[in-house]
C-alpha positions in Angstrom: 99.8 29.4 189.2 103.7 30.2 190.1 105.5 26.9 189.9 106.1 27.3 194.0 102.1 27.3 194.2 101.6 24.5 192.2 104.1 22.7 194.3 102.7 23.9 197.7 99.2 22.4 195.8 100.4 19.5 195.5 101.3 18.9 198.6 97.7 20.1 200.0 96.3 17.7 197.7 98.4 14.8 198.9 97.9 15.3 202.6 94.4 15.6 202.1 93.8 12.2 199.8 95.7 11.0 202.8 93.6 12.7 205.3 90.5 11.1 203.8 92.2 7.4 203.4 93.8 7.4 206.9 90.2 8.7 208.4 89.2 5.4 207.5 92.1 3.1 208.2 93.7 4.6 211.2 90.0 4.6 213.1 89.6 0.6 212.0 93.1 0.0 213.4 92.0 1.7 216.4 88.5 -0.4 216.9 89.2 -3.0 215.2 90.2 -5.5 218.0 87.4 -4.8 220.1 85.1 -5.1 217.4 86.7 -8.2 217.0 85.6 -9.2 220.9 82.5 -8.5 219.6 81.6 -10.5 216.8 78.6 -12.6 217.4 79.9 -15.5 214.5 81.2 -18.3 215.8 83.0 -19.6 212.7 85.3 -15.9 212.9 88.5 -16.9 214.8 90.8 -14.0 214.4 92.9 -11.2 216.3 93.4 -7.7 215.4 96.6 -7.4 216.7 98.1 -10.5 214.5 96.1 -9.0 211.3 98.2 -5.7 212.0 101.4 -7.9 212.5 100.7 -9.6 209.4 100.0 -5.8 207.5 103.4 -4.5 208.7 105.3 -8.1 208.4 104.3 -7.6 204.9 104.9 -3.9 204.8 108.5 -4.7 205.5 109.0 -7.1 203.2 107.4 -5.5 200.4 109.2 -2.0 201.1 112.6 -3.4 199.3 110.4 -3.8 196.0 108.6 -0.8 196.3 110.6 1.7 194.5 110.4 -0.8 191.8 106.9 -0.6 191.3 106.7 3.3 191.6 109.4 3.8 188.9 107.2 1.1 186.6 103.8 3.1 186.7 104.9 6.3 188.6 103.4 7.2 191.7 100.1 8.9 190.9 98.7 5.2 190.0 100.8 3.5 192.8 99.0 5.4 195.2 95.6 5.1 194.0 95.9 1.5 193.7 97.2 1.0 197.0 94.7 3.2 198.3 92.2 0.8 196.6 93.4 -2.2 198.7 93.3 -0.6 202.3 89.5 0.2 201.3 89.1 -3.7 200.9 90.3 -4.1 204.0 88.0 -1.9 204.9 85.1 -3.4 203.5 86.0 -6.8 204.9 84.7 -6.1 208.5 81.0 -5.8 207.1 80.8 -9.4 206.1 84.0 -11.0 208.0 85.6 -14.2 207.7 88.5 -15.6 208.8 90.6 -16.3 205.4 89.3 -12.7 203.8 90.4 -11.3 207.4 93.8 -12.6 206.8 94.1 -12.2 202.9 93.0 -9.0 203.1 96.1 -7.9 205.5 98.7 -9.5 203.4 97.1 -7.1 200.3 96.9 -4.0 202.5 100.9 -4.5 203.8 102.1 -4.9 200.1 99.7 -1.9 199.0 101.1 0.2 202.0 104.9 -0.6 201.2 103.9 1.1 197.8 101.5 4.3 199.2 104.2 5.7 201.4 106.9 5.2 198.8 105.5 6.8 196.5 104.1 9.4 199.3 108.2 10.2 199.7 108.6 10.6 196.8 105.8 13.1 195.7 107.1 14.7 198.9 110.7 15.1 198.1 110.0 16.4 194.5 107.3 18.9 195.9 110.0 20.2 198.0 112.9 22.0 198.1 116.4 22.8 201.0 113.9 25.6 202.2 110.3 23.9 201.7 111.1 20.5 203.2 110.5 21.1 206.7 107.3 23.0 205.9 105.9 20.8 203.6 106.7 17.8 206.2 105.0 19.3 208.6 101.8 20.7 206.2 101.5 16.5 205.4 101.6 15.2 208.8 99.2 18.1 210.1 96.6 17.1 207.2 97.6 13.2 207.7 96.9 12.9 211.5 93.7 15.0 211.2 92.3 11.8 210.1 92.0 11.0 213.6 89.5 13.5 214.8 87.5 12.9 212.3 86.9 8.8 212.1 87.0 8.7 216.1 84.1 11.7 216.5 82.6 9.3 214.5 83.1 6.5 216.7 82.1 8.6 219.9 78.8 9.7 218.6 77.8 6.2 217.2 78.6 4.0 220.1 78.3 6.4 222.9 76.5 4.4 225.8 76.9 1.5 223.8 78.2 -1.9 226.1 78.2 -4.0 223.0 79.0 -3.6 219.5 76.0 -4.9 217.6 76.0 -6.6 213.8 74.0 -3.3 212.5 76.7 -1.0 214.5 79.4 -2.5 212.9 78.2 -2.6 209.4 77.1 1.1 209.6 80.5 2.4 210.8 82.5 0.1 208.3 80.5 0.6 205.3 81.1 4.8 206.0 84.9 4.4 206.5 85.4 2.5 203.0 83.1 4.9 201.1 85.4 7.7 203.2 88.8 5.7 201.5 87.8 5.7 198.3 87.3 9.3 198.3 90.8 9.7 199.0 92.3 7.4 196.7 90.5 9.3 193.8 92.0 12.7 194.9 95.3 11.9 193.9 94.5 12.2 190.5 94.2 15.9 191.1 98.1 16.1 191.5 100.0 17.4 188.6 103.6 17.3 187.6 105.8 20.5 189.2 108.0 22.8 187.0 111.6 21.5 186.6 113.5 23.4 189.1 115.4 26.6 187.5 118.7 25.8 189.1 118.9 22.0 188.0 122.2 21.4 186.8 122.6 21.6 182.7 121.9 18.1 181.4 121.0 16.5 184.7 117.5 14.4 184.5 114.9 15.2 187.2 113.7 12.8 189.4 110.8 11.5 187.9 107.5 12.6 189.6 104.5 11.5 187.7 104.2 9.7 184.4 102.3 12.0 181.7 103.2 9.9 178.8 100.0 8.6 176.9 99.2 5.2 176.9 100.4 5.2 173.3 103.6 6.4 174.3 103.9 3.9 177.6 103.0 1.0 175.2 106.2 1.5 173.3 108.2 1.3 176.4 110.1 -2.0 176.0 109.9 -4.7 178.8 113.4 -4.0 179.1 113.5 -1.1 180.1 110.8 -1.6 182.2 112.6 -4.0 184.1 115.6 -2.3 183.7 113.8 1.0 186.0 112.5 -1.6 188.5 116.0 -3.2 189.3 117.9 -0.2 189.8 115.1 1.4 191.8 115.7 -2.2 194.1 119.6 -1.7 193.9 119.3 1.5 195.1 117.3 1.1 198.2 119.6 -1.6 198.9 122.7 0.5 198.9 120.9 3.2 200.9 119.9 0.6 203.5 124.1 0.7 204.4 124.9 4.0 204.3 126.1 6.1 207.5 123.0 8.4 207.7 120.2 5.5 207.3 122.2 3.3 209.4 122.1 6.5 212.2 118.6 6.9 211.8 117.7 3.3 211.8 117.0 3.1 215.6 115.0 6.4 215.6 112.4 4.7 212.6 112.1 1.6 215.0 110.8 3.3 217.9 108.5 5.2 215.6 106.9 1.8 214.6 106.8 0.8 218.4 104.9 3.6 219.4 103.0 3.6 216.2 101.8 0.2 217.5 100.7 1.8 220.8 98.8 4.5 220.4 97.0 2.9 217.0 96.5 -0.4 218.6 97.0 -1.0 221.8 96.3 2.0 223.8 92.7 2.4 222.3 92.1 -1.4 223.5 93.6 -0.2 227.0 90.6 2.2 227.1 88.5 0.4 226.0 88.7 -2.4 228.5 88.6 -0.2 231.7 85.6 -1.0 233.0 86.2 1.5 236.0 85.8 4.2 233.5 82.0 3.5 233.5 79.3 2.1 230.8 81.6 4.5 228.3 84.2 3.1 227.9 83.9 1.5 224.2 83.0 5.2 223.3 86.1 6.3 225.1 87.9 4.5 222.6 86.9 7.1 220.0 87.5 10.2 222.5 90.9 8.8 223.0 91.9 8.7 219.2 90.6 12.4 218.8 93.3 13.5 221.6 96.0 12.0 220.0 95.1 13.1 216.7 94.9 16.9 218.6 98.2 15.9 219.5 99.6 15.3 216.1 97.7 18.1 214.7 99.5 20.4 217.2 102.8 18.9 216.9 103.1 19.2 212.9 101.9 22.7 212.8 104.1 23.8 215.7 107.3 21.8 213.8 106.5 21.5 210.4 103.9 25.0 209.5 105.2 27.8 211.9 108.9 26.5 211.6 110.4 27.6 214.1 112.9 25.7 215.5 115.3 24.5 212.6 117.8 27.4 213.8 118.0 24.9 216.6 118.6 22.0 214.5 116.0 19.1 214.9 117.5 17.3 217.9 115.6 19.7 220.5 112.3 18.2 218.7 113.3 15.3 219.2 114.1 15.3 222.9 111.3 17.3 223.8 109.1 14.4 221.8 111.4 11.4 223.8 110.4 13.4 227.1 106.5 13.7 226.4 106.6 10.4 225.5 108.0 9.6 229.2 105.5 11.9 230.7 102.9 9.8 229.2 104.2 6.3 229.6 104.6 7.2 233.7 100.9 8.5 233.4 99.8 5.5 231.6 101.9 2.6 234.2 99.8 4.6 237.2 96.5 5.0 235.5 95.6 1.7 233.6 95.6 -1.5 234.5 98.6 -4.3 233.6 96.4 -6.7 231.7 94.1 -4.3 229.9 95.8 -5.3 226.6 94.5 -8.6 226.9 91.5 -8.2 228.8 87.8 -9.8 227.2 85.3 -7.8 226.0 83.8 -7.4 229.0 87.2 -5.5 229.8 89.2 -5.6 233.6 88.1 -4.9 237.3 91.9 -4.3 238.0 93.0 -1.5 238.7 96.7 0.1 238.9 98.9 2.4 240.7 95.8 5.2 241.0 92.0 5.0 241.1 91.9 5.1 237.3 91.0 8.7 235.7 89.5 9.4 232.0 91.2 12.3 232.4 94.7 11.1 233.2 93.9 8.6 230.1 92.8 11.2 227.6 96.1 13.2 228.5 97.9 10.3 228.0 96.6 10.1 224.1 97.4 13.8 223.4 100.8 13.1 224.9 101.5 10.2 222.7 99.9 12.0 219.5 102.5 14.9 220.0 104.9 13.4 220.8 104.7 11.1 217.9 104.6 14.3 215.7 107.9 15.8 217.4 109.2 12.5 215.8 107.7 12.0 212.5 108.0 15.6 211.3 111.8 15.6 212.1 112.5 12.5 210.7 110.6 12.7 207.5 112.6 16.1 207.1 115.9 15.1 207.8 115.2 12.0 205.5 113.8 14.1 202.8 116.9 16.2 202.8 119.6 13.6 203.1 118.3 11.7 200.2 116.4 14.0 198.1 118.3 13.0 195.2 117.1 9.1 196.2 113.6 10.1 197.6 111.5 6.7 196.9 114.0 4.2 197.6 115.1 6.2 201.5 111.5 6.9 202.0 110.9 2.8 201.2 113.6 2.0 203.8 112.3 4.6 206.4 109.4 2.2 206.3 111.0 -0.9 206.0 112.7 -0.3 209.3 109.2 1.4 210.9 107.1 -1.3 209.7 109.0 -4.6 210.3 109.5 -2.8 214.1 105.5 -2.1 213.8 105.1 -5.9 213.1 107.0 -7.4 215.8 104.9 -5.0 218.1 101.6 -6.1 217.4 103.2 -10.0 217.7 104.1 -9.2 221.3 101.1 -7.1 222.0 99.3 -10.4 221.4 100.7 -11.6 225.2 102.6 -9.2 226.7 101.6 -7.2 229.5 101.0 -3.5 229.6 104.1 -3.1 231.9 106.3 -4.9 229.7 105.2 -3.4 226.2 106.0 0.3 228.4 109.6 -0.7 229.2 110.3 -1.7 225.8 109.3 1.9 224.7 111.2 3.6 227.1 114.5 1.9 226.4 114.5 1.9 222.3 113.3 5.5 222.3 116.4 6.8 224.6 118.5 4.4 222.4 116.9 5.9 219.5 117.3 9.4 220.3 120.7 9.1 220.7 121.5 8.2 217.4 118.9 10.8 216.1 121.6 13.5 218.0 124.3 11.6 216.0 122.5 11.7 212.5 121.6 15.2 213.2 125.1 16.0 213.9 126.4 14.4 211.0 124.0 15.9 208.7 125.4 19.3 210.0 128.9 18.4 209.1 128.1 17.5 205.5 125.7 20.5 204.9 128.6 23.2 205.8 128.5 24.3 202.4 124.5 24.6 201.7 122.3 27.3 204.0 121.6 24.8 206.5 119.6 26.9 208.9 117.0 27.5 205.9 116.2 23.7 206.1 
């Protein structure tokens, strides 16, 4: 296999050993809460939007050390072992209780901080000025598939269903962990890429994956262990002030806003319509496959085909900003203000319009592609920036996303639909703004490299 091929592999392999893990994850994040509403214990007293806060609270936090445990055991292992944890988190919801509930988000945010930085990394080495935008889009396309997937699932299982039953919930949860743990073991399939023909005489490559044997990694001294691990954490802190991640910053936020919507809260909003008829639980899984469509459409359309980088990424962007109004509008008119927080036995209220499944689906392939329009173009422009720093930028991308994601499912906890809408509207013009002002920077220190070919 050319070395391009085995790069392009790589890439496949990654996306789908995410595909698999985020099949799982993404569809508990989406059902979790009202399976929550559901339970029949009375000794469970938890919410799924505070275990999600908690996950990305600890996200954040852990995203700064991150780097340091990738350059320590390389990313191949980081990401299985991380990939271990979210498939304990899994696995809790078949036998719940409160404290695993609660320990078991504070393990999946710490394990997440180190998936997706090593994710970045595998991603920045894979890829080159002329593969990045392809190979951002191949991942997201293969990433967000996840979503038709788990929620098909969803839909078949509980269609008709009023209440989530002890067996129900067992059946599902017990699928979507053996589903993780298929993906965590794919990522052993990965191999280490060719060292690039045009590397500079002398220069070191960015390390990718370790392929010392253990005999050879048990001579490593602890200081230079430690040694890899601080200047991984020195790094990320130095990136975190520079012009281009400060620029960017308020684009990654509004990515863990809406990240919070659609995953979380949108799916409850669904859900809890009551006007939508005895289907609405079921709904919830309908609602996930649209804006996985969405996704799907948007990282092919951005990321496979490539078609728009003569135009720069901003027009992505916007057009990604304006479906996102398009849907928030359709969403104020069609659902109802205290859907968020409605019981399980969801809300008679209705809101602007005589609620439409419709108009709801819509919405979801609306937020899924416009999400996409996002994603793609930040994980590109981030790729490129810092391609020479790949783990520790890709760890601050989701510091920012993730601490942003955290405070969201706080509020979502009490704030109306109405409210959690506005808040969305204004940090996504505010962050597309200073997208157009990274972009344009990126522009003016790229004169000398083929730009257009990014």
């Amino acid at each position: 296999m050319s070395p391009e091929g085995k790069k392009l592999m790589n890439i496949v392999i990654l996306g789908v050993g995410f595909m698999f893990i985020f099949t799982a994850f993404q569809t508990c994040g989406n059902i979790e809460q009202t399976v929550i509403k559901s339970f029949n214990s009375t000794s469970f007293h938890a919410s799924g939007y505070t275990s999600m806060s908690i996950i990305y609270g600890v996200f954040s936090a852990s995203n700064l050390l991150a780097p340091s445990m990738v350059a320590v055991i390389g990313p191949q292992l980081a990401m299985f072992f991380s990939g271990l944890l979210y498939s304990g988190y899994i696995a809790m919801f078949v036998y719940p209780y409160t404290w695993s509930f609660y320990t078991a988000s504070v393990l999946v945010g710490i394990g997440a901080a180190v998936l997706w930085t090593a994710q970045g990394n595998v991603l920045a080495i894979n890829s080159g000025e002329q593969t990045i935008g392809r190979n951002s889009g191949l991942f997201w396309a293969l990433l967000q598939s996840s979503l038709l997937f788990g929620n098909l699932y969803i839909f078949l299982a509980w269609h008709g269903h009023e209440h989530i039953s002890d067996k129900d919930r067992q059946t599902v949860f017990i699928s979507l962990t053996v589903i993780s743990l298929v993906g965590c073991f794919l990522f052993f399939l990965i191999r280490k890429p060719d060292p690039d023909a045009d590397a500079a005489p002398g220069e070191p490559p960015e390390v990718l994956l370790q392929t010392e044997s253990s005999e050879d990694t048990l001579r490593w001294s602890c200081s230079v262990l430690c040694s890899q691990a601080l200047d991984a954490f020195v790094q990320a802190c130095k990136l975190l002030a520079t012009k281009e991640m400060l620029l960017l910053s308020l684009s990654i936020a509004y990515t863990g806003l809406e990240l919070t919507f659609y995953s979380g809260v949108y799916g409850t909003c669904v859900g809890a319509m009551t006007r939508f008829g005895q289907d609405a639980k079921s709904l919830i899984g309908i609602s996930g496959i649209c804006i996985g469509l969405g996704e799907i459409l948007g990282g092919g359309v951005f990321g496979l085909l490539d078609k728009c980088n003569r135009f720069g990424r901003s027009p992505v962007v916007l057009l990604g900003l304006v479906t996102h109004y398009v849907a928030f509008y359709l969403i104020f008119l069609n659902i109802a203000n205290d859907a968020p927080l409605a019981p399980e036995s969801g809300t008679d209220l209705r809101a602007f319009l005589e609620p439409s499944v419709g108009v709801a689906l819509l919405c979801s392939f609306l937020l899924g592609f416009g999400d996409s329009c996002f994603n793609t173009q930040l994980l590109s422009i981030v790729g490129f920036t810092f391609r020479d720093n790949s783990a520790p930028a890709f760890a601050i991308f989701k510091f920012i996303q993730s601490i942003l994601a955290a405070l969201a499912f706080f509020y979502s906890n009490f704030l109306l639909l109405h409210w959690q809408l506005l808040i969305l509207v204004v940090v996504g013009f505010l962050g597309t703004l200073t997208f157009f002002s990274a972009e344009r920077h990126a522009r003016s220190t790229c004169r000398d490299s083929d730009y257009d070919s990014i």
